[in-house]
FIKOLNU-42857 format. One line per field, with one value per residue (C-alpha): x, y, z. Coordinates in nm, 4 decimals. Example, Ala and Ser with C-alpha at 12.3 -4.5 7.8 and 13.67 -1.06 7.14 Angstrom:
<rs>
c1: [1.2300	1.3670] .
c2: [-0.4500	-0.1060] .
c3: [0.7800	0.7140] .
</rs>
This chain:
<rs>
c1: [-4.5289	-4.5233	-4.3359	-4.6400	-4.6868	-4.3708	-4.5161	-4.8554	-4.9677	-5.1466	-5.3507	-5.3050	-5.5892	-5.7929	-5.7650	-5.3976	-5.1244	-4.9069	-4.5679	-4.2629	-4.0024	-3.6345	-3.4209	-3.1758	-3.4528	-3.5210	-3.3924	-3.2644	-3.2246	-3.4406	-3.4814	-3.5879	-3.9175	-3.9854	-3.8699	-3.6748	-3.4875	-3.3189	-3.6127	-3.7610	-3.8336	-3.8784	-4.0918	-3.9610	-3.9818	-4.2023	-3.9576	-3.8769	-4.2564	-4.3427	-4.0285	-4.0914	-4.4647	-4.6312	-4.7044	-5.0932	-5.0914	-5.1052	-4.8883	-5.0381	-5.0373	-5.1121	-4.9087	-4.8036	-4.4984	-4.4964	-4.7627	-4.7792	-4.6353	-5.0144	-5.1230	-4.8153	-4.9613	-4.6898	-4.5885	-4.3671	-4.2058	-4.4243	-4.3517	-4.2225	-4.1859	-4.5064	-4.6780	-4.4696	-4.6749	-4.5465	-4.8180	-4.5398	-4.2586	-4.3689	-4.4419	-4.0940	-3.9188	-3.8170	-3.8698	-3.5077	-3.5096	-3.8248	-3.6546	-3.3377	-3.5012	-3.7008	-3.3300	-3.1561	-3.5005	-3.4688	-3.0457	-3.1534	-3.3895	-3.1820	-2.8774	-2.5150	-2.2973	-1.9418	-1.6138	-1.2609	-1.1309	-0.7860	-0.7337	-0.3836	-0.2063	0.0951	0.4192	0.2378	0.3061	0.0402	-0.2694	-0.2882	-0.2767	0.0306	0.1818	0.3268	0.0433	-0.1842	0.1091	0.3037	0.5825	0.8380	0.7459	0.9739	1.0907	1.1454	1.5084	1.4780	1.3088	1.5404	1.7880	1.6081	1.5585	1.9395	2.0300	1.7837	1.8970	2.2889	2.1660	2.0334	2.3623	2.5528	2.3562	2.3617	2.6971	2.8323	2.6110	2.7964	3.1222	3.0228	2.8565	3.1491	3.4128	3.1613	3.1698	3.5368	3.6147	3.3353	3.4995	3.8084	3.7714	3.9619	4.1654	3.9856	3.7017	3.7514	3.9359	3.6435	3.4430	3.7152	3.7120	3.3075	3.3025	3.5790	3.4225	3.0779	3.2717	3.4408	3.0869	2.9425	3.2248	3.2206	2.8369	2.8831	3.1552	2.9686	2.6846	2.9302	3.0457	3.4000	3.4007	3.7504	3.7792	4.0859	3.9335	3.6333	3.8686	4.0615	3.8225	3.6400	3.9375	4.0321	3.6696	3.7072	4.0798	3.9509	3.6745	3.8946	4.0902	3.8769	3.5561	3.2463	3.4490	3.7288	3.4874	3.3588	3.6496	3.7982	3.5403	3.5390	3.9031	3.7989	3.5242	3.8066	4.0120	3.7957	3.6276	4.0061	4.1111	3.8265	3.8711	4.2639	4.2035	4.0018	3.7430	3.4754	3.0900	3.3155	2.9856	2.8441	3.1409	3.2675	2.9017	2.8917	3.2286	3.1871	2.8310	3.0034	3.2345	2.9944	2.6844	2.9399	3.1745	2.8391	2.8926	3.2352	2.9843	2.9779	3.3211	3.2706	3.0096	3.2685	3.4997	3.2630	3.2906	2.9326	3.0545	2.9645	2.6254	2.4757	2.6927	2.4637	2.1432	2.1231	2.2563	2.0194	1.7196	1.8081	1.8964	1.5337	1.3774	1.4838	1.4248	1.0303	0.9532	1.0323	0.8753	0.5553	0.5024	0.6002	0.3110	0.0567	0.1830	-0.1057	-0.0665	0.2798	0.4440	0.6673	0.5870	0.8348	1.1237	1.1010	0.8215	0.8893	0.7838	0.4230	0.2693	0.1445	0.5507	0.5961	0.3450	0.4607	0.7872	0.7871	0.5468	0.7785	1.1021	0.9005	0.8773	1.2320	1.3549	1.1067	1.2416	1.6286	1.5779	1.5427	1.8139	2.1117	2.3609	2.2226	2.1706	2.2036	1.9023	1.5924	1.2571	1.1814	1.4949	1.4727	1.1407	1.3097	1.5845	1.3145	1.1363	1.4777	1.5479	1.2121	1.2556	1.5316	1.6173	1.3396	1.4796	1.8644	1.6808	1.5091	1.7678	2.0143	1.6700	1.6269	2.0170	1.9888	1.6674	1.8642	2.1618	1.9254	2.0915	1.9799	2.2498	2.5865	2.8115	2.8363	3.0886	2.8438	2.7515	2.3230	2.3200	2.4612	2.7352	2.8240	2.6413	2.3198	2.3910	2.4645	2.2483	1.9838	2.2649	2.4315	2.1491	2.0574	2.4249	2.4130	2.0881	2.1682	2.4933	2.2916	2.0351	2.3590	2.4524	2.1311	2.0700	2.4021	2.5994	2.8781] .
c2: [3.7656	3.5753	3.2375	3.1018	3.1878	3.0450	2.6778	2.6805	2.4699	2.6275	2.4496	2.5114	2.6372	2.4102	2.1706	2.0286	1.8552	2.0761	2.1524	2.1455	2.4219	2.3362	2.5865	2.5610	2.6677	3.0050	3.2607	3.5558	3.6661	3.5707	3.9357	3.9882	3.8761	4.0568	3.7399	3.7528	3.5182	3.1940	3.0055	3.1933	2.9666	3.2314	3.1049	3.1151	3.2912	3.3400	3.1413	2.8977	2.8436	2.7609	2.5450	2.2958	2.2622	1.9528	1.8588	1.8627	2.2504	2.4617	2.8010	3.0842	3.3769	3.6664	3.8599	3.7436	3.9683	3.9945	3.7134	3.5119	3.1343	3.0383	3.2561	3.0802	2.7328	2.6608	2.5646	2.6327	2.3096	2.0999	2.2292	1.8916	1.5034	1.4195	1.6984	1.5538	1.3081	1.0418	1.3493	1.5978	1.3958	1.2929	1.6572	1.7937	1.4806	1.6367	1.4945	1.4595	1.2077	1.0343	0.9937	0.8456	0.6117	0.5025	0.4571	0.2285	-0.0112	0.0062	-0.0423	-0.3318	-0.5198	-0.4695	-0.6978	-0.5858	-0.7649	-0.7573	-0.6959	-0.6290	-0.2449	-0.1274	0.2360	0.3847	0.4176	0.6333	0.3740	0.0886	0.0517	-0.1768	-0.0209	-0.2975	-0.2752	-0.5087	-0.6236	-0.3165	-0.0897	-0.2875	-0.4225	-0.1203	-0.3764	-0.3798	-0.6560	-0.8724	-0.7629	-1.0342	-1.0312	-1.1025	-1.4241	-1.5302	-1.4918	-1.6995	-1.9772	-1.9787	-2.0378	-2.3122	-2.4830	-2.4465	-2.6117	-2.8734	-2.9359	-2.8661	-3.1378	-3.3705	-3.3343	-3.3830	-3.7452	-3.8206	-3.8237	-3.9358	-4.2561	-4.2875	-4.2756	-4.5387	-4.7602	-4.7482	-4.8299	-5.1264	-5.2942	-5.2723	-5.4105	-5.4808	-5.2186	-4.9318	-4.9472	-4.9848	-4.6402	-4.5170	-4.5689	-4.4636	-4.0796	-4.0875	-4.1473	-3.9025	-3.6329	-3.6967	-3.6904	-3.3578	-3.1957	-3.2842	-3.1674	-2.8445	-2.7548	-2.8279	-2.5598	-2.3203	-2.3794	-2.2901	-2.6099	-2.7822	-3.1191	-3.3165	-3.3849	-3.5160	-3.7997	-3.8466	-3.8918	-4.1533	-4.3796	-4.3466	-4.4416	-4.6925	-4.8056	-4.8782	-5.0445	-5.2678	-5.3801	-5.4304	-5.6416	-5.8397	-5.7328	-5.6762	-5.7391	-5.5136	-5.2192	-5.2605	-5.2808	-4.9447	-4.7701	-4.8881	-4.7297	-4.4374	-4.3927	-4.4504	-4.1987	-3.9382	-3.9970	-3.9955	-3.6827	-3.4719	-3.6077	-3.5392	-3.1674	-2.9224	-2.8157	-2.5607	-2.8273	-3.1100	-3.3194	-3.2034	-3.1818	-3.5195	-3.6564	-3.4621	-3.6108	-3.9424	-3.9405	-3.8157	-4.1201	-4.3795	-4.2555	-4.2011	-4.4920	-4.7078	-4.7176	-4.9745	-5.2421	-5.1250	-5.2558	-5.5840	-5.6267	-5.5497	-5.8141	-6.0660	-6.3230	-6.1656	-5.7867	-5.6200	-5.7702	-5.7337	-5.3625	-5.2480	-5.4158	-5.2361	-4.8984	-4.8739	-4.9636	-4.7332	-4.4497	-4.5452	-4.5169	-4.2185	-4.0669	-4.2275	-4.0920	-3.7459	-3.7065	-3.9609	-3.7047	-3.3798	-3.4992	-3.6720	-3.5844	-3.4287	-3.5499	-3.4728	-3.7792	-3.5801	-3.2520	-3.1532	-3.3656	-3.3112	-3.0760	-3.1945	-3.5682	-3.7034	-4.0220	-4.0711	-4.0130	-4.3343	-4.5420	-4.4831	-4.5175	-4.8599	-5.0135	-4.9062	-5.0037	-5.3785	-5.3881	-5.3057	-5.5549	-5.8247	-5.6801	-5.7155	-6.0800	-6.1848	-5.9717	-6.2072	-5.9523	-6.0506	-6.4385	-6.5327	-6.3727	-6.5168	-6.3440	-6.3904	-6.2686	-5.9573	-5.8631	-5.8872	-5.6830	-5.4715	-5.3756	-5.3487	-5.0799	-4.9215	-4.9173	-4.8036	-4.5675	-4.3214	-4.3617	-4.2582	-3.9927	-3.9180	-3.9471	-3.6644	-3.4453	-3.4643	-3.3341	-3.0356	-2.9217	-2.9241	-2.7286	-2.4819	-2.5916	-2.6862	-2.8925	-3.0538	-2.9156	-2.8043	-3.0481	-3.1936	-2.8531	-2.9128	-3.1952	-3.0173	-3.2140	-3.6126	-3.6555	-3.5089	-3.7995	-4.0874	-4.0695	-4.2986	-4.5456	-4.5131	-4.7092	-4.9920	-5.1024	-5.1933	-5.3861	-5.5292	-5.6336	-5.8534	-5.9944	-6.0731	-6.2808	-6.4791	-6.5751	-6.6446	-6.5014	-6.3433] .
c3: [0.5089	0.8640	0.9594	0.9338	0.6100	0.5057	0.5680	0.4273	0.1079	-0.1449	-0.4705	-0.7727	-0.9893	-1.1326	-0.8558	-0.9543	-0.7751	-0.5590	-0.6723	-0.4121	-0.5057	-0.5076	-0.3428	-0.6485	-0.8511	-0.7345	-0.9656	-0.7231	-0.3812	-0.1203	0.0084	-0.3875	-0.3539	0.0103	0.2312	0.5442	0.7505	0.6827	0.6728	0.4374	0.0765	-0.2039	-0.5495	-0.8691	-1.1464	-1.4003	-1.6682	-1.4317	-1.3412	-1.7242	-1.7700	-1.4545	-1.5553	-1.6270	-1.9609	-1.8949	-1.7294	-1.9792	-1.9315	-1.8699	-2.0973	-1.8280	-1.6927	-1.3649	-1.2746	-0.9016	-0.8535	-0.5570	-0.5461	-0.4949	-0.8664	-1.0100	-0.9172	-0.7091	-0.3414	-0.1298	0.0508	0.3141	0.6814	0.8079	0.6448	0.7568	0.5158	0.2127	0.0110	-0.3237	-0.5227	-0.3675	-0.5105	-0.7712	-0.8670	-0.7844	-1.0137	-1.3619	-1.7054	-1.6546	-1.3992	-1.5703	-1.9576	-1.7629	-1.6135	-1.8903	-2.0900	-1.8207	-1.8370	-2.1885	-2.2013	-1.9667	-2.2162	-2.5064	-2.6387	-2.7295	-2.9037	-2.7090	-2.8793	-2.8620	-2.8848	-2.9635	-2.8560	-2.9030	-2.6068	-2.5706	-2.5451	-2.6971	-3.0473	-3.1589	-2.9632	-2.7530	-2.3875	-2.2351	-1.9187	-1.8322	-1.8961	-1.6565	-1.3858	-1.3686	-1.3866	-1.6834	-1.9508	-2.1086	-2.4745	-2.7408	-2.7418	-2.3122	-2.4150	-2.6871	-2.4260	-2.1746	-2.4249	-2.5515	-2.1622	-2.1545	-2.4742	-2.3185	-2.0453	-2.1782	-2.3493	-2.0611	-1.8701	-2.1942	-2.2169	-1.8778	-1.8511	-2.1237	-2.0103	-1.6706	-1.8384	-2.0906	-1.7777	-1.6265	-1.9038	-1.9858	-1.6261	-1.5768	-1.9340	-1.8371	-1.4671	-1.1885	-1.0520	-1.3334	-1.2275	-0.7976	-0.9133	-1.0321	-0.7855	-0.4928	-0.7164	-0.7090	-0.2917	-0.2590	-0.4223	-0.2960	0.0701	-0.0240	-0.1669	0.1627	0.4063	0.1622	0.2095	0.6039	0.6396	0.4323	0.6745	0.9633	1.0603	1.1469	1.0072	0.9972	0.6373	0.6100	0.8339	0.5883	0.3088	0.4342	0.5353	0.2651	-0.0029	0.2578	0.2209	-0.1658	-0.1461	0.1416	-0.0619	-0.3676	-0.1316	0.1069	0.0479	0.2589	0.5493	0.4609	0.4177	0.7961	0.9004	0.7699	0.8688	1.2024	1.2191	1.0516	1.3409	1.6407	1.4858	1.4316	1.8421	1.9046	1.7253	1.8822	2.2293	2.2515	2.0190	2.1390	1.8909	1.8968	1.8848	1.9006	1.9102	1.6435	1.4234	1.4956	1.4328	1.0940	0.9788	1.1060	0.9022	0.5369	0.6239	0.6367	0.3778	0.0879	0.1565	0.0905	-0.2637	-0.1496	-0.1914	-0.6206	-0.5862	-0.4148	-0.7118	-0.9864	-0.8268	-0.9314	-1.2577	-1.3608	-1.2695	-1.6095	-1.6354	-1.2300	-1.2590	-1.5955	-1.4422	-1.1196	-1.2560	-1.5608	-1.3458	-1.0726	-1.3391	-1.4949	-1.2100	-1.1111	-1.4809	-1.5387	-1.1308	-1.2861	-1.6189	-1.4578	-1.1490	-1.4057	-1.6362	-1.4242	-1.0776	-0.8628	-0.4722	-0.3099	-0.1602	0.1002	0.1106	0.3831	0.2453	-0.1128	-0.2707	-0.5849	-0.5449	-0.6297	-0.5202	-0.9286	-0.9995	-0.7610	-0.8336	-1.2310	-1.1921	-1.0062	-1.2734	-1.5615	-1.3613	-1.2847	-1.6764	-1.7685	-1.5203	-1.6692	-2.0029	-1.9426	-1.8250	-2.1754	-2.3051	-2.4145	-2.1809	-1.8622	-1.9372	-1.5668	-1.4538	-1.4814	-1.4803	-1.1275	-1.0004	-1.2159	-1.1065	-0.7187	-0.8273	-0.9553	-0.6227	-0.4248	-0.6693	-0.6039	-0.2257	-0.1787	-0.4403	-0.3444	0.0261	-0.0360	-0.2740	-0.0094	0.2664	0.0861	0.0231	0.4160	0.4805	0.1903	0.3491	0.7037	0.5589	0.3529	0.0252	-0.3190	-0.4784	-0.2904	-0.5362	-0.9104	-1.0429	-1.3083	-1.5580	-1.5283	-1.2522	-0.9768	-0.7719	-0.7569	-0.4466	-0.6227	-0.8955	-0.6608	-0.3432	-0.4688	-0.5436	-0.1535	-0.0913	-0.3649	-0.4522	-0.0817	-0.1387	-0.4142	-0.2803	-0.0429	-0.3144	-0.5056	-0.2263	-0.1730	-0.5321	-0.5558	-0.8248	-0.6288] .
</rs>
């Protein structure tokens, strides 16, 4: 048999569709059936033949041993693409092929009812798959989360219980006036002054604390003595020293240092002015009113913006605060004030001027909130100190108040009652 031979198409008998034979389905050796050469496509067998005929051929009963591919009614493949027709594919695609393809279009017609399957799963005890199986990651066990709830619970307490005493030490010191109380507040601005020179020189710099601390007690026992005017004037001292100290001492960033220590000075001794206020014949009464409605503010700005809080108010001063935890907070702190102006307790204060003190509170408590927020983010820390178990330090607790007793201070004197 030629090479031309190799390529040539023959009928079947009986005028039917040509058949195009598979290599895979040969059943022997090329050189078996007298081919030669690599182009060489060899028929199939006899078996083979009968079992890749079409259900209308019927198979032959003769004897066809050592037939030719055209006796067989088969062909060899088309010479080229050209040659090979849909009647040549269509002819070399099995029942096979045909019966799958008939199940997917059925599969795709039909409906199946979805559900759940629990397969056991070596280290999973209830068949389920969990966390770990899918994450790779280890999952947390039952006893973990008991744990994690216990520390949240001590927490709690721990936070309960240090406002407690903090509001009990308040109290005590507020009834019991006069010198108590400027004592007091002298320990709150001294503490907040030694949280902030603390975090500074963990952050690398050299503030003069011993500086800081003196003007800021001087701050308090001024006001206890003269007042508003005795609190300027300390800390106008308390600013020539320290300019002093670092121009006569050489100091590594004296610039920055001195600037760092003369600023702890002045934004804790602020809260002087709470004593100035307790000097007064009203002191217990304008005292409670603006520290429950700054305390209330703060409190309703965090559980408005936890619960309805969607827009962020300052995203690159304070994540945490929403413009809904704002807005809420100053409504709420409008009606306490309009509240406590008909409480028997705060008898001097009509409606009008509690709705005033009100929106002072709203101003600028967010802004000394706001104004310790801006000088954590600077220093890369979360809290000022840990004094307070749950709260952090005293400077977390007091910054919105650096700025309203000031405030307030001034309202005081318009209306006034001091």
């Amino acid at each position: 048999m030629g090479d031309d031979d190799q390529h040539t198409t023959t009928p079947n008998e009986g005028g039917g569709r040509r058949r195009f034979v598979r290599p895979w389905e040969q059943d022997g050796d090329v050189d078996d059936v007298g081919m030669q050469g690599d182009d060489d496509i060899p028929s199939v067998s006899e078996a083979d033949a009968t079992s890749h005929r079409r259900p209308e051929e019927e198979p032959d009963s003769g004897d066809h041993e050592g037939a030719a591919p055209s006796e067989l009614g088969e062909v060899p493949a088309p010479g080229g693409l050209d040659d090979f027709t849909h009647e040549d594919y269509l002819a070399a695609t099995t029942r096979e092929y045909r019966d799958l393809a008939e199940d997917i279009a059925r599969a795709n017609t039909e409906e199946f009812e979805t559900q759940a399957v629990a397969a056991p799963i070596p280290g999973v005890g209830t068949g389920l798959v969990g966390f770990e199986d899918v994450t790779g990651r280890p999952g947390v066990s039952e006893e973990e989360v008991e744990a994690v709830e216990q520390a949240r619970s001590s927490d709690l307490a721990l936070r309960v219980g240090s406002a407690v005493v903090l509001v009990g030490l308040f109290l005590g010191s507020l009834l019991a006036g006069g010198a108590w109380f400027t004592g007091f507040v002298t320990i709150l601005m001294v503490v907040a002054a030694g949280e902030f020179y603390g975090t500074l020189r963990s952050r690398g710099y050299s503030p003069v604390a011993l500086f800081g601390f003196v003007g800021v007690a001087g701050s308090a026992i001024a006001a206890h003595v003269s007042g508003p005017v005795g609190i300027g004037g300390l800390q106008a001292i308390g600013v020539f020293l320290i300019m002093l100290f670092y121009a006569a001492v050489r100091r590594k960033r004296p610039l920055e240092n001195a600037g760092l220590t003369i600023l702890g000075m002045l934004w804790t001794g602020l809260l002087a002015f709470a004593v100035v206020i307790g000097r007064s014949e009203r002191a217990v009464a304008l005292v409670l009113l603006v520290v429950v409605l700054t305390a209330f503010f703060d409190i309703a700005a965090y559980f408005v913006g936890r619960g309805f809080g969607r827009h962020q108010l300052a995203p690159k001063v304070s994540p945490r605060k929403t413009v809904e935890g704002l807005v809420g907070a100053v409504i709420l702190t409008l009606a306490l004030a309009a509240f406590l102006s008909t409480v028997p307790l705060f008898e001097p204060i009509d409606l009008t001027s509690a709705m005033v003190l009100g929106a002072v509170v709203s101003v600028f408590g967010p802004l000394g909130d706001a104004a310790e927020s801006v000088v954590k983010r600077s220093l890369g820390v979360k809290d000022m100190g840990t004094i307070l178990p749950g709260h952090g330090g005293i400077l977390d607790r007091i910054d919105a108040f650096l700025f309203v007793v000031p405030a307030a201070y001034v309202l005081f004197q318009v209306l006034g009652w001091l």
